[in-house]
C-alpha positions as CSV (number, residue, x, y, z in Angstrom):
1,X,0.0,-8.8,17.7
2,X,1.0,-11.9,20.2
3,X,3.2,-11.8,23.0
4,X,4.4,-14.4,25.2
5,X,4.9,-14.3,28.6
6,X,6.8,-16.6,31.0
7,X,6.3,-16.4,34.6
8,X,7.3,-17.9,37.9
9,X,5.1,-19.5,40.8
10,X,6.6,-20.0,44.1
11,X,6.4,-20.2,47.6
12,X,2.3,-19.9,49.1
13,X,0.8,-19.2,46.1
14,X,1.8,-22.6,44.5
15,X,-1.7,-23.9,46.6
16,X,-3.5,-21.3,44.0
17,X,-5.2,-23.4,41.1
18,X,-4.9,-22.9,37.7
19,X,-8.4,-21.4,36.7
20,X,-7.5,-18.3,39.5
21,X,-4.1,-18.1,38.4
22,X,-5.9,-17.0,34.8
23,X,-8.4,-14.8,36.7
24,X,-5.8,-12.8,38.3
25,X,-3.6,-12.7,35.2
26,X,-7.0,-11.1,33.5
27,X,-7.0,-8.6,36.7
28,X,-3.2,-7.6,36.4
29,X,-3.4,-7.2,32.7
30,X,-5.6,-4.3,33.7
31,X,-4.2,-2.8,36.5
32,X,-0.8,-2.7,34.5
33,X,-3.1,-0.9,31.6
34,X,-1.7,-3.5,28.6
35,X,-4.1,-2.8,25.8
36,X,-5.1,-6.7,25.5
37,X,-7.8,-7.5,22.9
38,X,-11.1,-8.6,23.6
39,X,-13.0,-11.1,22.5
40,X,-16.5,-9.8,20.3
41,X,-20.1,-11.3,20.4
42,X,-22.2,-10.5,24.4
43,X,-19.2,-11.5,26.6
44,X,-15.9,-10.3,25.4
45,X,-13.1,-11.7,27.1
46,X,-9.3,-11.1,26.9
47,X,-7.3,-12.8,24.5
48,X,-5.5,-15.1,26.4
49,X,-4.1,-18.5,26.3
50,X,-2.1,-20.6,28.8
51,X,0.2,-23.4,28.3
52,X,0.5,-26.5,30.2
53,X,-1.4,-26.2,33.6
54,X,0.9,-26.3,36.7
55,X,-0.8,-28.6,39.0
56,X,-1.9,-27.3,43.0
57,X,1.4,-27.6,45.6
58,X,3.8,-27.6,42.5
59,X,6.1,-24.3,41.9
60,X,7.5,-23.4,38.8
61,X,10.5,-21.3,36.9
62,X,8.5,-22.3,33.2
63,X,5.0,-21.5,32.9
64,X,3.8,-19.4,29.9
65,X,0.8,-18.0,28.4
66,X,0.0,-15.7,25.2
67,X,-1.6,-12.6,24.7
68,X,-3.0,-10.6,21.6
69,X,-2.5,-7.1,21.7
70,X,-4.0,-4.5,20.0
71,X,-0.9,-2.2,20.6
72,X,2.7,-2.7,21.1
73,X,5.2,-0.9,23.1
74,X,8.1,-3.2,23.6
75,X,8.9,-6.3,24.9
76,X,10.7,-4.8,28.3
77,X,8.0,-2.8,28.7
78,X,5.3,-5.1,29.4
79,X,7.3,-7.6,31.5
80,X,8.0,-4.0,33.6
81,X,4.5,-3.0,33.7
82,X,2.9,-6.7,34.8
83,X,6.0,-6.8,37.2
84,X,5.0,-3.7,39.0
85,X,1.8,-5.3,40.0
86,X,2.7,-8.7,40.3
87,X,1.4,-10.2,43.7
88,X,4.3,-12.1,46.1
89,X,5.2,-15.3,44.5
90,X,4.5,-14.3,41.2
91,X,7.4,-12.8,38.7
92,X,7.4,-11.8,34.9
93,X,10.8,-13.8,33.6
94,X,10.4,-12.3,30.3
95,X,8.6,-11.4,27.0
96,X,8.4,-12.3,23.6
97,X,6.9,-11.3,20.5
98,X,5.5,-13.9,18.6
99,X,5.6,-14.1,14.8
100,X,2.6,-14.3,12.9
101,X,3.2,-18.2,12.0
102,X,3.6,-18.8,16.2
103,X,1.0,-21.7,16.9
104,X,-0.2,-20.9,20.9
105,X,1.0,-21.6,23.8
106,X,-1.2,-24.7,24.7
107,X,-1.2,-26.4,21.2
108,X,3.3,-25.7,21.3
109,X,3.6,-27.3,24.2
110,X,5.6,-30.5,23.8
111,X,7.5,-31.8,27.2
112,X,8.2,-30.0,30.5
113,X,11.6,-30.5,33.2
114,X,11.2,-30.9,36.6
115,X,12.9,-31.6,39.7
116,X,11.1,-33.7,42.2
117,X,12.6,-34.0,46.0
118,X,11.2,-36.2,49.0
119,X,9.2,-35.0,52.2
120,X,10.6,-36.0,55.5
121,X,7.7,-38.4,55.9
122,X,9.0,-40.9,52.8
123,X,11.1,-43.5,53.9
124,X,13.3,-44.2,51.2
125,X,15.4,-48.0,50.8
126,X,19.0,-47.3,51.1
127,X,19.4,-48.1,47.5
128,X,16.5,-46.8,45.8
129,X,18.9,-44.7,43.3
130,X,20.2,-47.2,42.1
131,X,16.9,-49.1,41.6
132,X,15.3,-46.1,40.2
133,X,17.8,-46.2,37.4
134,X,17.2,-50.0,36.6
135,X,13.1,-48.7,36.7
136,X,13.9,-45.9,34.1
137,X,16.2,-48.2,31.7
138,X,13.3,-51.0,31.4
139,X,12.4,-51.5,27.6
140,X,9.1,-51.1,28.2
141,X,6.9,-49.9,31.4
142,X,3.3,-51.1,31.1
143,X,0.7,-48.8,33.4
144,X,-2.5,-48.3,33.6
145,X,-3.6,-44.3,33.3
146,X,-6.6,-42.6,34.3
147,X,-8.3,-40.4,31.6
148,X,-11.4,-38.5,31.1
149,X,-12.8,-41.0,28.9
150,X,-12.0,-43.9,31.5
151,X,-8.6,-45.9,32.1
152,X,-6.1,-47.0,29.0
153,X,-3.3,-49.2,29.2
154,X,0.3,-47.2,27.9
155,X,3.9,-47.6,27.9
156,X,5.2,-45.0,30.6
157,X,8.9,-45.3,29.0
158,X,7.8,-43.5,25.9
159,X,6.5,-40.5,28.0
160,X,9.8,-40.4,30.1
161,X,12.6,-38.7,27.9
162,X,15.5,-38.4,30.6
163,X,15.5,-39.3,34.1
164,X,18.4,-39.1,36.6
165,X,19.0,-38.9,39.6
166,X,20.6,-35.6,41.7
167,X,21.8,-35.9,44.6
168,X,18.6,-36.2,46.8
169,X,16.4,-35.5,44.3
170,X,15.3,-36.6,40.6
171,X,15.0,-34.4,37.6
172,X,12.9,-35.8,35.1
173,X,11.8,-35.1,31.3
174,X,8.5,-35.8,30.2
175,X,5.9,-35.5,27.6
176,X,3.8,-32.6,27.9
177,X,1.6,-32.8,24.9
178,X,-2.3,-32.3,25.5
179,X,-2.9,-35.8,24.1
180,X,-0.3,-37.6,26.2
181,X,0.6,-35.5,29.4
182,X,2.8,-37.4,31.8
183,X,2.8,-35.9,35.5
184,X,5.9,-36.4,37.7
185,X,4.0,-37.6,40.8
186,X,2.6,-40.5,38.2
187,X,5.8,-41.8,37.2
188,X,7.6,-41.4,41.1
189,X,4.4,-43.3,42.1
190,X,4.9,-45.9,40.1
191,X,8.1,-46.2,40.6
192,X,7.1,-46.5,44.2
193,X,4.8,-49.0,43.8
194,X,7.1,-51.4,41.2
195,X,9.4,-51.9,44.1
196,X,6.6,-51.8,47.0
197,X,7.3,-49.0,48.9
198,X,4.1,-47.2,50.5
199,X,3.9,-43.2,49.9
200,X,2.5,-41.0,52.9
201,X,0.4,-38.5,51.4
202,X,2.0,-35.4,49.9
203,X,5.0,-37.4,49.6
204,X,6.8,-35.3,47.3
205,X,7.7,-31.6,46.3
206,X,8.0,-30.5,42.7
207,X,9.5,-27.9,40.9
208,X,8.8,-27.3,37.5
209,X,12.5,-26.2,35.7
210,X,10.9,-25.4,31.9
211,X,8.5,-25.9,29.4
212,X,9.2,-27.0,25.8
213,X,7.6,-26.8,22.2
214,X,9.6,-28.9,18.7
215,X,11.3,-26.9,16.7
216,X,11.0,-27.8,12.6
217,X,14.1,-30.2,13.3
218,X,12.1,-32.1,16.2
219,X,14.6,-30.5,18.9
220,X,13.2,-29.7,22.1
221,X,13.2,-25.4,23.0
222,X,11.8,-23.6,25.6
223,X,8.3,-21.7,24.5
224,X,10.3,-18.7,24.6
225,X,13.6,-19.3,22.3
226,X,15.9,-16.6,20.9
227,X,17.9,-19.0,19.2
């Protein structure tokens, strides 16, 4: 049996990277005694898969991973039990049993929301909303990304699926997928840079809203959908 879990990351703990994140997952898995399947072969290992990595400094209201069980209470249940003890920051949003036919959480993921806001160091140009929007409705917006195979050329537009503006901050849509993740800071930063504006470092503070996989129409649903 799978079960999904979706979790928030806030406040202090956002500086916490993702490969501890998964090690203290593996730790409160056991202290809330959640009969999680092992691996076989010399080192058995939970059965565990995240989603989309949250980056260091970033907090989040979306993030997700899977679990295979080799017994089932109820769904309630297990978001009560990891809840009880979940470390200060961290809070089980809910639970979901997977069907059968469920692909995991990493290989679902499709596009994730945010909402990026400015440090008091950035100086911003009185009208940078309004030339932010002329940046996001270009036909095409040629950049140069870094890769672990090197640096390719792409067309950032196709990665960007909704941008606006909110009051002091911008909420943005992007691909997620493992072959073309997007990251907000890469597309504020080039932004940034297209109308020459220097960034101080740690220039920006980002929230991640949701995470997304297709449904069989195409439509965009959070990993957990009851729909």
């Amino acid at each position: 049996m799978k079960v999904r879990i979706k979790f928030s990351k806030e406040g202090p703990i956002k500086f916490i990277g993702h490969l501890d994140v998964m090690r203290y997952f593996q730790k409160a898995i056991r202290r809330a005694d959640i009969d999680i399947a092992y691996s076989t072969g010399f080192s058995p290992h939970q059965i565990m898969s995240f989603a989309s990595p949250l980056s260091v400094g970033h907090e989040s209201r979306g993030e997700y991973f899977d679990i295979t069980l080799n017994s089932f209470t109820s769904e309630e249940d297990i978001k009560e039990r990891l809840n009880q003890v979940m470390a200060e920051g961290i809070r089980i949003l809910d639970a979901a049993l997977l069907d059968e036919t469920e692909g995991n959480a990493m290989a679902s993921v499709a596009a994730a929301d945010y909402l990026v806001s400015f440090s008091n160091k950035v100086h911003l140009p009185d009208d940078w909303k309004d030339r932010l929007n002329s940046f996001y409705h270009r036909e095409t917006i040629p950049v140069i990304k870094k890769t672990k195979k090197g640096e390719k050329e792409i067309d950032l537009k196709e990665g960007i699926y909704q941008l606006e503006v909110r009051e002091e901050s911008v909420y943005i849509l992007l691909d997620a997928g493992s072959g073309s993740n997007i990251k907000p800071g890469f597309v504020m930063e080039t932004f940034f840079d297209s109308i020459g504006v220097s960034l101080p470092e740690f220039p920006f503070r980002v929230r991640r809203l949701e995470t997304y996989k297709r449904d069989d129409s195409g439509n965009l649903k959070p990993l957990i959908s009851r729909i």
